[in-house]
PAZAPA-4460 file (N, C-alpha, C; in steps of 0.05 Angstrom, whole numbers, plus 32768, in hexadecimal, padded with zeros to 4 digits):
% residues 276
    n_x    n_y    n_z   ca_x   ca_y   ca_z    c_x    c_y    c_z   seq   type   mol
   89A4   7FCC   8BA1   89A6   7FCE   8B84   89BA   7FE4   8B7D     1      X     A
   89D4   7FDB   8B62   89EB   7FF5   8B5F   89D6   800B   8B50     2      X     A
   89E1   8022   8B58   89D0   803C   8B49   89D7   803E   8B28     3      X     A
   89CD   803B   8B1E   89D6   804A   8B02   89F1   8056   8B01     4      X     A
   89FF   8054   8AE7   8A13   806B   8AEF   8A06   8089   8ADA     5      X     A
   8A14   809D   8AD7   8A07   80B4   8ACE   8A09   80AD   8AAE     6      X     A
   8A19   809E   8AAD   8A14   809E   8A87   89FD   8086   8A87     7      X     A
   8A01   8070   8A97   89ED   805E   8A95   89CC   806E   8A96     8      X     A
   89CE   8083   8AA6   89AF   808F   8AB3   89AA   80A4   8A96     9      X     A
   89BD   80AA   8A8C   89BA   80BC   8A73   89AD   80AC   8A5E    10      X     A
   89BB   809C   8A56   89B7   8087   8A3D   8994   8078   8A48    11      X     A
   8994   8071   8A5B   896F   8063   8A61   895F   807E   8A67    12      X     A
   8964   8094   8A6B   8951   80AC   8A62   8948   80BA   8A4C    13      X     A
   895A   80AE   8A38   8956   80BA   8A1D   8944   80A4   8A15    14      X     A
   8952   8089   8A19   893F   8072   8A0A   8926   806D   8A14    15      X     A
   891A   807B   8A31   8900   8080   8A35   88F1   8092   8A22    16      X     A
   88FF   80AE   8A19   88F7   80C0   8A0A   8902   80B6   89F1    17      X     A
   8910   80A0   89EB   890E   8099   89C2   891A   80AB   89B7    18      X     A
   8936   80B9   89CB   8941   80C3   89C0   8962   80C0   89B8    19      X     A
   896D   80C7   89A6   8987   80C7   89AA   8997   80D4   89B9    20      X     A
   89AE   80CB   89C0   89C8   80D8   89D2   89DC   80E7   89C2    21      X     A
   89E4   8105   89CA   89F3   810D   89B0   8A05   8114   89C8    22      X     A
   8A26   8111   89B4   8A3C   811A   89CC   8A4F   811C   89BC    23      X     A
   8A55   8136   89BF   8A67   814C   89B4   8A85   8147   89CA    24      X     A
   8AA1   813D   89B3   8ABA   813C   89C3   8AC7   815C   89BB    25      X     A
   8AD1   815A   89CF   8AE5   816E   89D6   8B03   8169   89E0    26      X     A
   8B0F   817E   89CD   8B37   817B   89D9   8B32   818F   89EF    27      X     A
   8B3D   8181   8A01   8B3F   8196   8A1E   8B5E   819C   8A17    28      X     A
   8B63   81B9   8A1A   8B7C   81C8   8A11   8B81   81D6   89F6    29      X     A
   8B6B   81D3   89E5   8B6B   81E2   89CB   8B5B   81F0   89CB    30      X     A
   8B62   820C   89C8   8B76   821F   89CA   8B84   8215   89E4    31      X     A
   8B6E   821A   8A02   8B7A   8216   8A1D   8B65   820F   8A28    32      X     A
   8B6B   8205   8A40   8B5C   81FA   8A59   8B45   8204   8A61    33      X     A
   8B41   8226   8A5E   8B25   8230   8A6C   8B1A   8237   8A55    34      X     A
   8B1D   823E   8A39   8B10   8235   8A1A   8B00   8221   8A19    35      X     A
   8B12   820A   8A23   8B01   81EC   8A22   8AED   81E7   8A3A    36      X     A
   8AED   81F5   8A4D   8ADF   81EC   8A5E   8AC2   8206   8A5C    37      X     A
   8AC5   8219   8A4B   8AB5   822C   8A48   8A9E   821E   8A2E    38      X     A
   8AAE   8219   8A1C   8AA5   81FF   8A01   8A99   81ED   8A17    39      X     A
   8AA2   81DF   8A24   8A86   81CA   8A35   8A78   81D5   8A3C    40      X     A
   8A76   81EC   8A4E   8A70   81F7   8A59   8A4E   81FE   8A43    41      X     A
   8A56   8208   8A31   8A45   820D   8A19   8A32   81F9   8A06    42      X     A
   8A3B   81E6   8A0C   8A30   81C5   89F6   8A25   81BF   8A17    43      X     A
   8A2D   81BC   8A30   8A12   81B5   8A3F   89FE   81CA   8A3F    44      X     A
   8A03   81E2   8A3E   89E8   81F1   8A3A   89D3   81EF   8A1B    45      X     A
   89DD   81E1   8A0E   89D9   81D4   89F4   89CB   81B7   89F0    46      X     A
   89CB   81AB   8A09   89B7   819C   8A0D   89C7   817C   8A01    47      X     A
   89DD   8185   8A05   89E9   8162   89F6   89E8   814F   8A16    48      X     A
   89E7   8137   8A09   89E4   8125   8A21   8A00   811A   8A2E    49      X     A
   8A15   8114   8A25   8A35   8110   8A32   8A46   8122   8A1A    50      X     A
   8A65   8127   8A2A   8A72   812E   8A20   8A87   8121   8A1F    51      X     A
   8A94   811A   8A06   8AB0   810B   8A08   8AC7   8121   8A0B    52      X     A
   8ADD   811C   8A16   8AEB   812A   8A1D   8B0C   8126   8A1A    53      X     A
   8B14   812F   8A02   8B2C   811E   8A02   8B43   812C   8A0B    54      X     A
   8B57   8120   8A15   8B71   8121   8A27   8B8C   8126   8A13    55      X     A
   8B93   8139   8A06   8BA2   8136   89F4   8BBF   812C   89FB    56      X     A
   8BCA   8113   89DF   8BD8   8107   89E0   8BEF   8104   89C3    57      X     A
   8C00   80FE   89CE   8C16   810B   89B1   8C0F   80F3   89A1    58      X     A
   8C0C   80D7   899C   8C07   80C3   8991   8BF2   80B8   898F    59      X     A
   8BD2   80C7   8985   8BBD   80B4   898B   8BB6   80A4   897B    60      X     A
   8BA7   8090   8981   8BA7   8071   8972   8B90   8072   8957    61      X     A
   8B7E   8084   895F   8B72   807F   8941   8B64   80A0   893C    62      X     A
   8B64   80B7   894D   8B60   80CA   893D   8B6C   80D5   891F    63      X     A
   8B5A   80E8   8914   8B64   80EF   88F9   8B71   8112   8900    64      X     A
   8B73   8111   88E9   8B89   812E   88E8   8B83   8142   88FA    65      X     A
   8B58   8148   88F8   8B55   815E   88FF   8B5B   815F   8920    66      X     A
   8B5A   8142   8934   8B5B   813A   894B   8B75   8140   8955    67      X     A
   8B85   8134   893D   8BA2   812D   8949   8BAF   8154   894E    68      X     A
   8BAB   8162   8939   8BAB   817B   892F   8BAC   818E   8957    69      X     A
   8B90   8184   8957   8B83   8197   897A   8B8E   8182   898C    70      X     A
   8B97   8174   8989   8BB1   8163   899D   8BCA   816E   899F    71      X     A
   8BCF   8178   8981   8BED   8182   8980   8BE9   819F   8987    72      X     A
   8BD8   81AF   8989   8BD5   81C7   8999   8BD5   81CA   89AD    73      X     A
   8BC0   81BE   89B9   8BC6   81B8   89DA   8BE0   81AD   89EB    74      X     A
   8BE5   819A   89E1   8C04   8198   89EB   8C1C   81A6   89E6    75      X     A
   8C1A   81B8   89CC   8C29   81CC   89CC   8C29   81E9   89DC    76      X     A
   8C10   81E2   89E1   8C0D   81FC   89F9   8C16   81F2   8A0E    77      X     A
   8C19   81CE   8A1C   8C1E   81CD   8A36   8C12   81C5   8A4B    78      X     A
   8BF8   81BD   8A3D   8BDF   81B5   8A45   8BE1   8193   8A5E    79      X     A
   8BE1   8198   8A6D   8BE6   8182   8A81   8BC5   816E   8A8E    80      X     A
   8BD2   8158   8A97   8BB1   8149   8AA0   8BB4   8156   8ABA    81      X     A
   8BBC   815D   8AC9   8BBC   8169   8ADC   8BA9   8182   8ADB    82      X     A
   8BB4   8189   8AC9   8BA2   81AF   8AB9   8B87   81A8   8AB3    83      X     A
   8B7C   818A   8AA3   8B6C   817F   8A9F   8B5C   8180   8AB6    84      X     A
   8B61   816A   8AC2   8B4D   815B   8ADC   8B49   817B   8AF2    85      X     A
   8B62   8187   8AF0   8B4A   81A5   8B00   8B37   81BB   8AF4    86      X     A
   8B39   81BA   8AD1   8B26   81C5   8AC6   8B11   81B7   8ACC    87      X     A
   8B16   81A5   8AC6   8AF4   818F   8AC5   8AE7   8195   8AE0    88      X     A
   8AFE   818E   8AEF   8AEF   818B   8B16   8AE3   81A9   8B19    89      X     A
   8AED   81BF   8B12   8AE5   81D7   8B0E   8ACA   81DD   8B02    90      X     A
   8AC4   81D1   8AF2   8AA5   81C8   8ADE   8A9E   81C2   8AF2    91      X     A
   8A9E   81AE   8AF7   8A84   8197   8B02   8A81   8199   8B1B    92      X     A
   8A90   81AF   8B2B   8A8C   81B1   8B47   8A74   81C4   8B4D    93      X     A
   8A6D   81C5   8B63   8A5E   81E0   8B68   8A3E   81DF   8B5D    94      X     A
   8A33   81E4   8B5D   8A11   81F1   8B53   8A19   81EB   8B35    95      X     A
   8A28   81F9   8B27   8A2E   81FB   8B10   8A2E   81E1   8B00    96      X     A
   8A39   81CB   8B0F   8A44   81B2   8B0B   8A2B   8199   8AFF    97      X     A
   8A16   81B0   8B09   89FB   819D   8B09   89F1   819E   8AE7    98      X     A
   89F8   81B2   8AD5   89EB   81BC   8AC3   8A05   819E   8AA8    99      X     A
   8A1D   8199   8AB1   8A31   818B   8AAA   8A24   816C   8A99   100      X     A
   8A22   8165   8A80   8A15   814B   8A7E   8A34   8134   8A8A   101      X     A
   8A2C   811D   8A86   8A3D   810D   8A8B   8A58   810A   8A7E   102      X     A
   8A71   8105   8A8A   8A87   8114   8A72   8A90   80FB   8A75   103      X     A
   8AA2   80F7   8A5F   8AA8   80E0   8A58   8ACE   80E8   8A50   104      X     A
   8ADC   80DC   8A5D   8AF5   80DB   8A50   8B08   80CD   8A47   105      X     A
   8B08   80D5   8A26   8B1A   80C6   8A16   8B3D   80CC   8A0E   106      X     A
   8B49   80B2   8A27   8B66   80B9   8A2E   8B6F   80A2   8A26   107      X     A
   8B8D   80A5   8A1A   8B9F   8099   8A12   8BA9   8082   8A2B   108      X     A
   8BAB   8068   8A2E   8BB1   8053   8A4A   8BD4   8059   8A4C   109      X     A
   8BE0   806B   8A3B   8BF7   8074   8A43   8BFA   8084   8A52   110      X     A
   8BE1   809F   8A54   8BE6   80B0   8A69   8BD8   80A4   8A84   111      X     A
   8BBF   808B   8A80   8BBD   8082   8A92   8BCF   8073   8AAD   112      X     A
   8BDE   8067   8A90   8BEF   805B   8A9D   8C0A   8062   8AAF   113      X     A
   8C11   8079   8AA5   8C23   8089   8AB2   8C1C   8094   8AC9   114      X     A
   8C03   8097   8AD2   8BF8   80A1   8AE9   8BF5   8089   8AFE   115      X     A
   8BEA   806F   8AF4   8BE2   8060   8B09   8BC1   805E   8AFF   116      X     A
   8BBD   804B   8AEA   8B9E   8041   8AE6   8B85   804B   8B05   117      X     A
   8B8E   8036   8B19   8B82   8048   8B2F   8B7F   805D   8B36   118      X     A
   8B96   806A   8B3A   8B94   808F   8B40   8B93   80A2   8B2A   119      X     A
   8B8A   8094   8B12   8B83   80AC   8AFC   8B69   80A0   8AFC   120      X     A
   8B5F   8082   8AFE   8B40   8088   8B03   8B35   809A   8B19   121      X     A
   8B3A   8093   8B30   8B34   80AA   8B44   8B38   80BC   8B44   122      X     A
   8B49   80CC   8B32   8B4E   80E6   8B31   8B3A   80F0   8B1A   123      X     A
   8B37   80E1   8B09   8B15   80E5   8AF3   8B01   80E6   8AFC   124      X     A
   8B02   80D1   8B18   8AE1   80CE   8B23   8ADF   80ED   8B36   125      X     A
   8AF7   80F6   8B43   8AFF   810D   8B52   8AF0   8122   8B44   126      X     A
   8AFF   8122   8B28   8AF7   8140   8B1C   8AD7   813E   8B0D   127      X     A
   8ACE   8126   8B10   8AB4   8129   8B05   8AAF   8118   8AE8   128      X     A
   8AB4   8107   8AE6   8ABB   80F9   8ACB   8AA3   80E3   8AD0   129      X     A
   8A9E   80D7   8ABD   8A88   80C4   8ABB   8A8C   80AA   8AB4   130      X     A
   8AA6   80AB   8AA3   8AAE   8091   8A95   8AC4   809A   8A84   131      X     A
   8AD7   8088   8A7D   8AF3   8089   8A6B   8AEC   8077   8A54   132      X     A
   8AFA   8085   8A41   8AF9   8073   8A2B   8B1D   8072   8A21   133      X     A
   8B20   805A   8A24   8B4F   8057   8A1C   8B4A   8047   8A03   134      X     A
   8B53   8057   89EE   8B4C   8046   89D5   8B68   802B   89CD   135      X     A
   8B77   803A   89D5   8B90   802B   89DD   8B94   8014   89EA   136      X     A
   8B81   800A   89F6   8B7D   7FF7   8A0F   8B6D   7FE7   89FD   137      X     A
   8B87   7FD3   89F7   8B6D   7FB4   89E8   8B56   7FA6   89FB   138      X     A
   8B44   7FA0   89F0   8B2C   7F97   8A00   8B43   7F71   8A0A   139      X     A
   8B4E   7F69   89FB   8B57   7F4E   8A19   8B62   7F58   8A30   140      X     A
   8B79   7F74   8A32   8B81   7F80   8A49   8B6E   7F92   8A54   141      X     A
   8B52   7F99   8A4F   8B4C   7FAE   8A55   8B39   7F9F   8A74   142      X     A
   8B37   7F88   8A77   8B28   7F83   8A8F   8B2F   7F8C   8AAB   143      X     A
   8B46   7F95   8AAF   8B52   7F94   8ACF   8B53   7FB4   8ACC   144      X     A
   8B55   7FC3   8AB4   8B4A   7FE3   8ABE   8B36   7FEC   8ABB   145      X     A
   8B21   7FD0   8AA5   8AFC   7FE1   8AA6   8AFE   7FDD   8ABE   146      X     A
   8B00   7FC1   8ADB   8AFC   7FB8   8AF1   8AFF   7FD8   8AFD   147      X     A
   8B16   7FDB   8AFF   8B27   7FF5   8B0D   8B09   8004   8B0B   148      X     A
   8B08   8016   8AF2   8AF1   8027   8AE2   8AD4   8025   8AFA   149      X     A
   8ACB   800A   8AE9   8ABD   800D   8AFD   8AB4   8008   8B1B   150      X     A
   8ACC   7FFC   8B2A   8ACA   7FFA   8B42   8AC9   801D   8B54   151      X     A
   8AD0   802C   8B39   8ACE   804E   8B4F   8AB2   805C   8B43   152      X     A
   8A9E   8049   8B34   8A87   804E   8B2E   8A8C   8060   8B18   153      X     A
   8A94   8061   8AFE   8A9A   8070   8AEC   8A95   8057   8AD2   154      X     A
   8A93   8059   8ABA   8A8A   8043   8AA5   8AAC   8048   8A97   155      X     A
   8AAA   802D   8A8C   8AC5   8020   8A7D   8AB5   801F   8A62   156      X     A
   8AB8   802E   8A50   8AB3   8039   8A37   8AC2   8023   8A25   157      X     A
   8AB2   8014   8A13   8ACC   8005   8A04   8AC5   8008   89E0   158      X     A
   8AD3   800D   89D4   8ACD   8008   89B5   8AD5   7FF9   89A0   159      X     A
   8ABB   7FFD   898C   8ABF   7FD9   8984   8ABC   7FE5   8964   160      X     A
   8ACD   7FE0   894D   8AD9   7FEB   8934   8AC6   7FD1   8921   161      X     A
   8AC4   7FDB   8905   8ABD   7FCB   88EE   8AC9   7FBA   88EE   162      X     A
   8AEB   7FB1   88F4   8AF9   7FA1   88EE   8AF8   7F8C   890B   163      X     A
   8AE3   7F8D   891A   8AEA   7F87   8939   8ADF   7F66   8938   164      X     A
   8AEB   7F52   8938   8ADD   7F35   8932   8AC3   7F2E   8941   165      X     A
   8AB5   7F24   893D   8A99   7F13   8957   8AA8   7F0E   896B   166      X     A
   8AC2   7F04   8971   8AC1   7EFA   897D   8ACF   7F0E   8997   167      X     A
   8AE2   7F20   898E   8AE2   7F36   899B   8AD8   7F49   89A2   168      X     A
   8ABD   7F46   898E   8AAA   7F59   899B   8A97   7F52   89B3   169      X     A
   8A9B   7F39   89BE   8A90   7F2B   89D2   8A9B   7F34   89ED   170      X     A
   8ABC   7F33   89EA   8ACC   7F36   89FC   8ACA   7F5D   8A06   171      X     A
   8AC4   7F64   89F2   8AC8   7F80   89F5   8AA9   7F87   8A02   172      X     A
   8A97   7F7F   89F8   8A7C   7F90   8A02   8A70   7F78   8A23   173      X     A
   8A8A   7F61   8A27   8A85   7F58   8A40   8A9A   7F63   8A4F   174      X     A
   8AAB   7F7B   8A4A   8AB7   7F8D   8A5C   8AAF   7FAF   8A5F   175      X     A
   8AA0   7FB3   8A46   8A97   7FCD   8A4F   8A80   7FCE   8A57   176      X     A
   8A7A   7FEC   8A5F   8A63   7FF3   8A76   8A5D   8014   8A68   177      X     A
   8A48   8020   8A6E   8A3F   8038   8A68   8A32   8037   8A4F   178      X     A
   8A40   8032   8A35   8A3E   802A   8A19   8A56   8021   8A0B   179      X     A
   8A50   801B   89E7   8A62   800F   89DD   8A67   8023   89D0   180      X     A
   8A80   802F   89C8   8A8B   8041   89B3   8A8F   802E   8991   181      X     A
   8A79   803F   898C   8A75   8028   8968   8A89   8036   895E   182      X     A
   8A9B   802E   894D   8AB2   8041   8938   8A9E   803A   8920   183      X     A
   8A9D   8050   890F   8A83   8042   88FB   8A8E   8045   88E3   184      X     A
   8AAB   8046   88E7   8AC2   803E   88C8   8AD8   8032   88CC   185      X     A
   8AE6   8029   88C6   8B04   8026   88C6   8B13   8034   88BF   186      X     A
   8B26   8038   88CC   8B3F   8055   88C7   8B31   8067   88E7   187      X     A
   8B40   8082   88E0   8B3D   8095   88F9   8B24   80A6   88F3   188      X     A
   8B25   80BA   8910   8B10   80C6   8912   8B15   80DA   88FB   189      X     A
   8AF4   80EE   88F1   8AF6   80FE   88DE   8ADA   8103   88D5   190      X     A
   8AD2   8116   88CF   8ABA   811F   88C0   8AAE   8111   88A2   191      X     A
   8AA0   8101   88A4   8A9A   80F7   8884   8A7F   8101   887D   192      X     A
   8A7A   80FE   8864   8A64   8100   8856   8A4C   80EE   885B   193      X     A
   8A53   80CE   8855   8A47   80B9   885C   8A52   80AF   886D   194      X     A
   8A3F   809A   8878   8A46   8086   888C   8A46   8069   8878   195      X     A
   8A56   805C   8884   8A54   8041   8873   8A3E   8039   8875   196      X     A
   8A37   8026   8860   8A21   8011   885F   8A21   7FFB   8875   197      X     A
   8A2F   7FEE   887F   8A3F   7FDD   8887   8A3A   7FE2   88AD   198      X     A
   8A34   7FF8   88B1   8A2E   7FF8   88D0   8A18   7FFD   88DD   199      X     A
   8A01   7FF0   88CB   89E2   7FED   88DC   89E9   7FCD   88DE   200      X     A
   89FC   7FBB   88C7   89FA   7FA6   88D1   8A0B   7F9D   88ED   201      X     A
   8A23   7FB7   88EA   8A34   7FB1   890B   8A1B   7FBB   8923   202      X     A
   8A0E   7FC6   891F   89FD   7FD8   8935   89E6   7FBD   8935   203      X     A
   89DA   7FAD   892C   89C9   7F9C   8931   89D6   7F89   893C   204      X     A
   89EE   7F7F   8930   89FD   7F6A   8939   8A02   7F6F   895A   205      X     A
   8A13   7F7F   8962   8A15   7F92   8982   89F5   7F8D   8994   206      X     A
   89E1   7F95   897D   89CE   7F99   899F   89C0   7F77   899C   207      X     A
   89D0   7F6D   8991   89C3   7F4A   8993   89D8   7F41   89B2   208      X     A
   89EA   7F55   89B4   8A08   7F45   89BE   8A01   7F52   89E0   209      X     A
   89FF   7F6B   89D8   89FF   7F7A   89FB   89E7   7F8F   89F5   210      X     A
   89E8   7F91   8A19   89C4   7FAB   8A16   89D0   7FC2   8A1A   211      X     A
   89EB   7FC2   8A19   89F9   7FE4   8A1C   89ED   7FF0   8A01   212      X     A
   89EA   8011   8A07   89E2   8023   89EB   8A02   801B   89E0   213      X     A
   89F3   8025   89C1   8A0B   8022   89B5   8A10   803E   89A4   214      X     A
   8A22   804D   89A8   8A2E   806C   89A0   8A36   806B   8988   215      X     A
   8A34   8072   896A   8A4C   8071   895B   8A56   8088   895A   216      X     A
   8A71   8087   894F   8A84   809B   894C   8A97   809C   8932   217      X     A
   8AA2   80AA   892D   8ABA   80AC   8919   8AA4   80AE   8900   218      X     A
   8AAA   80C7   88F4   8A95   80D1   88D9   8A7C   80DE   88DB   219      X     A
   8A6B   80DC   88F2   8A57   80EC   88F6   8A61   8107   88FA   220      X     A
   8A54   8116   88E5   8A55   8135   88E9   8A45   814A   88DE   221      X     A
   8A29   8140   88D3   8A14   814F   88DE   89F8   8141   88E1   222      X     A
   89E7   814D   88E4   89CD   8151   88EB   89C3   8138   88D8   223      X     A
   89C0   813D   88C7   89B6   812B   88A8   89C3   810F   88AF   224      X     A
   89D6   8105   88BB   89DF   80E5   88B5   89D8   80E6   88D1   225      X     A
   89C3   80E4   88E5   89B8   80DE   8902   899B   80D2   88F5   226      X     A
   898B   80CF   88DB   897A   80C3   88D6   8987   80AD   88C9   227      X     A
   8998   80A5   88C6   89AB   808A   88BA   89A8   8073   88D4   228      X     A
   89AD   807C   88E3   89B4   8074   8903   8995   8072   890F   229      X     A
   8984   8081   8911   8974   8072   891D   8968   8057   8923   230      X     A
   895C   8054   8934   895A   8038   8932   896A   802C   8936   231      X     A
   8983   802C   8936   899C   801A   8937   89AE   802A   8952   232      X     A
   89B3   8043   8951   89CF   8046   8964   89B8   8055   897B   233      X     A
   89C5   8058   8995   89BF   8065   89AA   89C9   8075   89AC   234      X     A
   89DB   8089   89A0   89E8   8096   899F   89F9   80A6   898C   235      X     A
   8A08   80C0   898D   8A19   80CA   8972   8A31   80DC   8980   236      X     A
   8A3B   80CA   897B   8A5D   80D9   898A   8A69   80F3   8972   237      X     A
   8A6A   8106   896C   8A79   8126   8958   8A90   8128   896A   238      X     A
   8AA5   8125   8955   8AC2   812B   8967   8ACA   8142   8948   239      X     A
   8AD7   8137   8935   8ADF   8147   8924   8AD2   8163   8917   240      X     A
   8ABB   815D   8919   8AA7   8175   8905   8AA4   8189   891C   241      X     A
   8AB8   818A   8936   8AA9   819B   894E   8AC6   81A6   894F   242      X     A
   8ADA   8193   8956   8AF9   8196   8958   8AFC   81AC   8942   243      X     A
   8AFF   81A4   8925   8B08   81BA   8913   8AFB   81D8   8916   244      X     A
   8AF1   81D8   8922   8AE2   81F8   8932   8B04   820C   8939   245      X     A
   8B0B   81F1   8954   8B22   81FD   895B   8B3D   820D   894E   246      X     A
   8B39   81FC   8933   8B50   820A   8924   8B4B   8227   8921   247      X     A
   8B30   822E   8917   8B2D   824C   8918   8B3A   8261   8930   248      X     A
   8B41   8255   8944   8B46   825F   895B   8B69   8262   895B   249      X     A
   8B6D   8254   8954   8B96   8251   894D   8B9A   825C   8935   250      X     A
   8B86   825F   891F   8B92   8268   890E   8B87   828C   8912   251      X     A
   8B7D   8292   891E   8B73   82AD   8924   8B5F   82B1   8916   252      X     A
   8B53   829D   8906   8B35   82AF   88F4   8B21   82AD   8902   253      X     A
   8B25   82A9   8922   8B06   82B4   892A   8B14   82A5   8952   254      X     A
   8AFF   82BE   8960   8AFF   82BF   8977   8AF5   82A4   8982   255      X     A
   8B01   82A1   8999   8AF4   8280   89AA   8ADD   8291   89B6   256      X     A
   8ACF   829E   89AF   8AB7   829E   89C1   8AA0   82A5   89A1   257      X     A
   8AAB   82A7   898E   8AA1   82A2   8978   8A99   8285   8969   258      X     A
   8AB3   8277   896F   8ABD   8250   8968   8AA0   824B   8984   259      X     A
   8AA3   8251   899A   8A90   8243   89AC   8A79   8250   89A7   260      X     A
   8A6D   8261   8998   8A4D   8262   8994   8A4D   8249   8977   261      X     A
   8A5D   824B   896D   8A5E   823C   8953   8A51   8222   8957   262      X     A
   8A6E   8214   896E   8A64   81FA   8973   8A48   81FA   897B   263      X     A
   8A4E   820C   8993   8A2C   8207   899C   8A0E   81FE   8988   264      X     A
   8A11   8217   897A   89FD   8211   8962   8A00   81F7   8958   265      X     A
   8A1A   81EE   8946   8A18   81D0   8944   8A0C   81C7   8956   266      X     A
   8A1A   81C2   8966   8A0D   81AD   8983   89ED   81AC   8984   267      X     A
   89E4   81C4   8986   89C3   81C9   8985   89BE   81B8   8970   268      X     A
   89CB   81BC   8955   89B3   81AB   8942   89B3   8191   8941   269      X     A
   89D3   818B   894C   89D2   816F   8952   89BD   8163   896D   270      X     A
   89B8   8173   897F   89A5   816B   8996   898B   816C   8987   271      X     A
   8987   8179   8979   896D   817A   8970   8968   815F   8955   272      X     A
   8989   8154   8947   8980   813A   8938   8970   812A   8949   273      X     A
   8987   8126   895B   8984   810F   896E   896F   8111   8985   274      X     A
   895D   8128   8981   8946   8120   8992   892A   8122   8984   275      X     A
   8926   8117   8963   8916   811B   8952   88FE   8105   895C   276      X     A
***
């Protein structure tokens, strides 16, 4: 019998305990490399269940300003996947490595691609990675690199938008593995007030289709919209409402070891929505 993979073993331990999955993304390279790995470092002692982890890229496909913003910092510092994959391997190695939730990385199939689909998965599974998410990568091409994904035992992350047809949502949640990344608006990522009306009926529709949890993302950003979602999502992906932390850090109004108790606290209250 195949083992679980670690996001798979995460997601059926919460739903024993009836609880939600909360997972806090991170720009690896904003400010810099051992910042960001000190910030994980901090949200796993925070009790979140995966971490998304994004790979900054000069053109990304659907983040919003505050995303694109800690993309354009990090790469202006110089920030390499190379620099990446040995912070991470640096985490997750050792005694230390154990305390690490499942990390999840969300990379552009351009820098994939430039490496060699194969040898940037193995070099993910190397440094400790759990699963990729390439938002760039249409679900009709995306079968021969989830295959890749998961033939080195790591999950092929796929996401599925308001505007995404039945009939593509078939094709997509019969190529991904780990969970489904819900987009729970149209347009890019970003902090909202509300969540649409419109996505308990995508979230019912999904768990008629596949038994993967299903995550949403894009607009969750606090505590108060995780009782909207119950019942319906397995999960709550915070990218923006965690990211704009970082600006305090470039613009000088406050120390990164100030920005990382910050998050933290967020993070806590978000662990504590999602395990009500």
């Amino acid at each position: 019998m195949t083992q679980p993979t670690r996001i798979a073993a995460a997601f059926a331990t919460l739903k024993t305990q009836g609880h939600m999955a909360f997972m806090p993304f991170v720009t690896v390279g904003d400010p810099d490399v051992p910042t960001s790995m000190a910030l994980i470092r901090e949200l796993a002692s925070r009790g979140v269940d995966l971490i998304e982890v994004g790979f900054p890229y000069s053109d990304p496909i659907a983040d919003g300003p505050v995303i694109q913003a800690s993309y354009t910092r990090a790469l202006s510092r110089g920030v390499h996947v190379n620099e990446i994959f040995a912070g991470i391997q640096q985490l997750t190695s050792g005694l230390g490595g154990s305390i690490i939730p499942p990390l999840v990385a969300m990379v552009s199939y351009a820098i994939v691609f430039r490496m060699g689909a194969t040898a940037f998965v193995a070099r993910a599974k190397e440094a400790g990675f759990s699963g990729l998410i390439i938002p760039d990568l249409p679900a009709d091409e995306a079968a021969e690199v989830a295959s890749i994904i998961r033939g080195h035992g790591l999950d092929a992350i796929q996401l599925v938008a308001p505007t995404t047809t039945s009939e593509r949502e078939d094709r997509i949640v019969g190529t991904a593995s780990g969970f489904v990344y819900c987009i729970s608006t149209a347009g890019t990522t970003g902090a909202r007030d509300q969540l649409p009306v419109e996505l308990s009926g995508q979230l019912k529709r999904l768990h008629g289709k596949t038994d993967l949890p299903l995550a949403v993302g894009f607009g969750v950003s606090k505590p108060e919209q995780v009782d909207t979602l119950r019942g319906l999502a397995d999960g709550i992906i915070v990218g923006s409402a965690i990211v704009r932390h970082l600006e305090r850090i470039a613009n000088g109004s406050a120390s990164a070891s100030d920005v990382i108790r910050e998050v933290g606290e967020f993070a806590a209250s978000m662990v504590a929505a999602t395990k009500k």
